[in-house]
C-alpha positions in Angstrom: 37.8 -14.2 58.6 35.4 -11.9 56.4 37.0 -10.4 53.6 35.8 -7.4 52.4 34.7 -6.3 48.6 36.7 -4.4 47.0 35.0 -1.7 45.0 36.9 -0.6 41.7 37.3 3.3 40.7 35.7 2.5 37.5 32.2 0.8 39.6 32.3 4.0 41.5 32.6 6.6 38.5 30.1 4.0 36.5 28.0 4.9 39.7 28.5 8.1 40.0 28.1 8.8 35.6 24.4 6.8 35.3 23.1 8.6 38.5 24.1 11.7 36.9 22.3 10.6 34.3 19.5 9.8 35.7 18.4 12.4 37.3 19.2 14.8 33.8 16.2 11.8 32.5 13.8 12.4 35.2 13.7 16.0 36.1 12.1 17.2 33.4 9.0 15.4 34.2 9.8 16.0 38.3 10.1 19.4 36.9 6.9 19.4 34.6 4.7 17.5 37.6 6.3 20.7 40.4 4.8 23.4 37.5 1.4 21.7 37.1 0.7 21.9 40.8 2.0 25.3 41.4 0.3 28.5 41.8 -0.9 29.5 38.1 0.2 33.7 39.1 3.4 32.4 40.8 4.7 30.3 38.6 7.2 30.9 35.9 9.3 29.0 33.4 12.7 30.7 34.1 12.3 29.3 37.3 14.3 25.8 39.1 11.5 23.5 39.8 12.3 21.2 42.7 9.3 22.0 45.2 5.5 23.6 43.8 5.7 27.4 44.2 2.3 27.7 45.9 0.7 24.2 46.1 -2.8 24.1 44.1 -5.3 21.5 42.2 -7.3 24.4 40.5 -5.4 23.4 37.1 -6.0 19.6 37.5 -9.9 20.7 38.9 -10.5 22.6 35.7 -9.4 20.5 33.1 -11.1 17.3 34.9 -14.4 19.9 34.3 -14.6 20.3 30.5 -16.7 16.9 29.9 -14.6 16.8 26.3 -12.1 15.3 28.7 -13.9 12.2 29.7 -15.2 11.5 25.9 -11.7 11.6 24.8 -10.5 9.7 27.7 -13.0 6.9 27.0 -12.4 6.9 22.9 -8.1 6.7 23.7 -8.8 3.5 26.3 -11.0 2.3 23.5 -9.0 2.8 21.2 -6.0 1.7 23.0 -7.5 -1.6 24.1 -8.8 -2.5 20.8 -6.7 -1.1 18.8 -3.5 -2.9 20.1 -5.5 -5.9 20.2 -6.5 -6.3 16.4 -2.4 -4.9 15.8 -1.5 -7.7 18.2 -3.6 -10.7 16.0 -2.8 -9.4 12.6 1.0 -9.2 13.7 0.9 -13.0 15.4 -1.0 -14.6 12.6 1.4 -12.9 9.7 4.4 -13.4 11.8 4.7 -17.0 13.2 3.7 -18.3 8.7 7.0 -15.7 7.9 9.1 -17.2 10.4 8.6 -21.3 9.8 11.2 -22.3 7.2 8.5 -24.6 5.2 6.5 -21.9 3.8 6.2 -21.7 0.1 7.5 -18.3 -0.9 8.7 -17.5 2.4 11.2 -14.9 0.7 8.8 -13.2 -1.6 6.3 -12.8 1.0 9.1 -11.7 3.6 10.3 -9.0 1.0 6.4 -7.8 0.4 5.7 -7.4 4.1 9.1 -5.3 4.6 8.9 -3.6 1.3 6.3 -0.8 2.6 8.3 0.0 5.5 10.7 1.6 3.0 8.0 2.8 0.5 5.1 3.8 1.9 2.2 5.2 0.3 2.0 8.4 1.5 -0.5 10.7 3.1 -2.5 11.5 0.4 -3.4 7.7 -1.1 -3.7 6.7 2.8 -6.3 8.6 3.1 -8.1 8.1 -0.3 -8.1 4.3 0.7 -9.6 5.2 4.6 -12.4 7.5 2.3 -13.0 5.2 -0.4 -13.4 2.2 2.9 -15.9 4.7 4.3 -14.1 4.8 7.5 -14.0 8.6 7.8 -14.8 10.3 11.2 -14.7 7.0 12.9 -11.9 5.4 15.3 -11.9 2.3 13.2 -9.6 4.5 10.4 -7.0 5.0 13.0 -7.2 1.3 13.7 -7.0 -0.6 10.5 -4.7 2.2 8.9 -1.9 1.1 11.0 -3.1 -2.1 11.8 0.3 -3.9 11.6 3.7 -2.2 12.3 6.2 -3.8 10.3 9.1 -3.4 12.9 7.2 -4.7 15.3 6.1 -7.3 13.6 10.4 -8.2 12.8 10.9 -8.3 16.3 7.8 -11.4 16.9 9.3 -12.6 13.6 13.0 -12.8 15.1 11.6 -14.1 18.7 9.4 -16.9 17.0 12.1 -17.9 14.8 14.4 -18.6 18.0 12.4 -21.3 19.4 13.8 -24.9 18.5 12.3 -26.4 15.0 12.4 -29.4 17.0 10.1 -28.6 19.0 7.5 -27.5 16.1 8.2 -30.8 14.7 7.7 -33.2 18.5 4.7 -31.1 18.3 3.2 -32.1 15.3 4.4 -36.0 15.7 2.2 -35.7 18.4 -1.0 -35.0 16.0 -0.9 -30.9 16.7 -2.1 -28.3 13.7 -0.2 -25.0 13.4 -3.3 -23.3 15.3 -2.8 -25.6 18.4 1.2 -25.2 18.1 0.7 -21.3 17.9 -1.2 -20.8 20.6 -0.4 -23.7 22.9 3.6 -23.9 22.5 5.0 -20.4 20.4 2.9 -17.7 22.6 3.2 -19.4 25.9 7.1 -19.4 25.0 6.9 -16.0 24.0 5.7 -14.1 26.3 8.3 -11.3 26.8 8.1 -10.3 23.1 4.5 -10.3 23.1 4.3 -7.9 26.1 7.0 -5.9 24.2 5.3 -5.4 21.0 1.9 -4.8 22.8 3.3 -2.0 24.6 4.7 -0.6 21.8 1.3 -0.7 20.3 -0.4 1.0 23.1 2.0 3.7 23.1 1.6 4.8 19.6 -2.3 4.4 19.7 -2.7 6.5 23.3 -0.3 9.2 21.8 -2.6 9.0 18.4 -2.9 13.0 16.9 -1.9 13.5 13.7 -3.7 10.7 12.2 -6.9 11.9 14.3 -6.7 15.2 12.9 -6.4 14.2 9.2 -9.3 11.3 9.6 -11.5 12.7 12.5 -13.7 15.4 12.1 -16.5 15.3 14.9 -15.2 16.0 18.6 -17.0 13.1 19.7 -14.8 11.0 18.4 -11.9 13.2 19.0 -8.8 10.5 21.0 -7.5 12.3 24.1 -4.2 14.4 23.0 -6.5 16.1 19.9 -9.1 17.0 23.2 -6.0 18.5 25.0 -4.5 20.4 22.6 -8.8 22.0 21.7 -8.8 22.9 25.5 -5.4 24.4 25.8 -6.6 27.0 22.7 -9.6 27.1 24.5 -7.8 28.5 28.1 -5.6 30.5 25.9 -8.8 32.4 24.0 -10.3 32.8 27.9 -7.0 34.9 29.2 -7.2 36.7 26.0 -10.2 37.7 26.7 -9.6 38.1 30.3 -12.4 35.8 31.5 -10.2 32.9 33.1 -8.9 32.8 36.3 -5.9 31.4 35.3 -2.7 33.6 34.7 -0.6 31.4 32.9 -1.5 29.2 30.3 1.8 27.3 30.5 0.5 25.8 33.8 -2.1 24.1 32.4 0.0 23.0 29.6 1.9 21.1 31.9 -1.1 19.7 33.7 -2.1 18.0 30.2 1.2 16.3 29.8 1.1 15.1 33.3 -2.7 13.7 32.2 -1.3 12.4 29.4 1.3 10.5 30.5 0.0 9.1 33.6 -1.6 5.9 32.5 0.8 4.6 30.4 3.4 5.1 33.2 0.8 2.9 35.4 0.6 0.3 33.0 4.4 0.1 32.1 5.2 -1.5 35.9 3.3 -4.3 34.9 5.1 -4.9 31.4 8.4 -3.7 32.7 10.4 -7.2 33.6 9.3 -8.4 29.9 10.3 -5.1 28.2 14.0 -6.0 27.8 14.3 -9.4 27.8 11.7 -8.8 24.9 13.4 -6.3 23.3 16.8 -8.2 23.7 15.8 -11.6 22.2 13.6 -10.4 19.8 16.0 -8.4 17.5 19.2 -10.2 18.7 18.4 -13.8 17.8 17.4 -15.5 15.0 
């Protein structure tokens, strides 16, 4: 005979509660997406977004036409792609040294890495040093002055330290340096942090502004949300002036967050199975 599952009240309300929930979590952006293709002189915030009120690209068209767009595109993928990989080096090769019991001064040195996450230095001397290192106007100062997170670098610090001793010490019976048991034993074994951390890292470079606006000066080398926030004065100067067609400015405001956000959500598929098992085991253990 086949017995049936029986389904608890609380799995149906637990059901019922994170649905709920999850559609309060995507709306907004179903509802930011639905304003961005509507019809500029139709739409209007006060309104429920669930279908575009007059389907239209004209927005999208547009902003794809300023070519400030694409040189902001190309300098946040460049400085997305390099950026998190110096961040991801720095934080690996200060990392794996903080997390092996055998290093001299391992305390003092644990204490001087953690000691400016509580203390920083402040706007003002952060950008003295960026001036005084010449890298003014240049996407190298948005780089190298962030170039290692220190709670990322916890979380690769926590993960690192979870992986047997005995296998660090098998490894170097066998003849292995600490370069060959980094890279051929710790990173293969750790690959859900790493994934983690570098998406982390991507995230905050992609959504760089503030740091762009304070070190940046030429539009050239402007990232991609300083570019977007330029042409959104700019379409807001043109309806002043009543010489753009657009008749709502909010429309296109939502088109740039829907440009904004759209490659990160493309790449976070890809890093998605790591994210939590990353997150998990790298601030849990240790």
């Amino acid at each position: 005979m086949i017995k049936k599952k029986k389904i608890s009240i609380l799995t149906v309300l637990n059901y019922i509660f994170f649905t709920i929930v999850s559609i309060c979590m995507l709306y907004p952006f179903w509802y930011v997406v639905m304003y961005s293709i509507s019809d500029p002189s139709k739409a209007s915030v006060s309104n429920l977004y669930l279908i575009p009120s007059g389907f239209t690209l004209e927005t999208y068209k547009y902003a794809l036409t300023k070519d400030m767009m694409y040189t902001g595109f190309f300098n946040s993928v460049f400085l997305t792609v390099i950026g998190t990989t110096v961040n991801m080096v720095l934080s690996i090769l200060l990392a794996y040294p903080l997390s092996r019991e055998s290093l001299p001064g391992r305390k003092f040195f644990t204490a001087f890495v953690i000691f400016p996450m509580l203390f920083s230095g402040g706007m003002i001397p952060t950008y003295l040093v960026i001036k005084a290192c010449g890298l003014l106007d240049s996407l190298w100062s948005l780089i190298f002055s962030l170039a290692v997170n220190v709670y990322n670098l916890l979380i690769l610090n926590k993960f690192f330290k979870s992986i047997p001793e005995s296998l660090i010490e098998a490894a170097k019976i066998d003849g292995c340096g600490e370069m060959r048991i980094l890279t051929q034993i710790v990173l293969p074994l750790s690959k859900a942090s790493l994934a983690t951390v570098a998406l982390f890292y991507a995230v905050q470079h992609w959504n760089e502004f503030l740091r762009a606006t304070i070190y940046i000066n030429t539009d050239k080398h402007w990232p991609l949300q300083v570019v977007l926030r330029n042409i959104i004065d700019m379409v807001s100067n043109d309806l002043n002036s009543g010489s753009d067609i657009f008749m709502n400015p909010e429309n296109f405001k939502m088109a740039t967050i829907v440009i904004t956000v759209l490659p990160i959500i493309c790449v976070y598929p890809f890093l998605q199975k790591h994210f939590t098992k990353g997150v998990m085991m790298g601030s849990v253990k240790g």
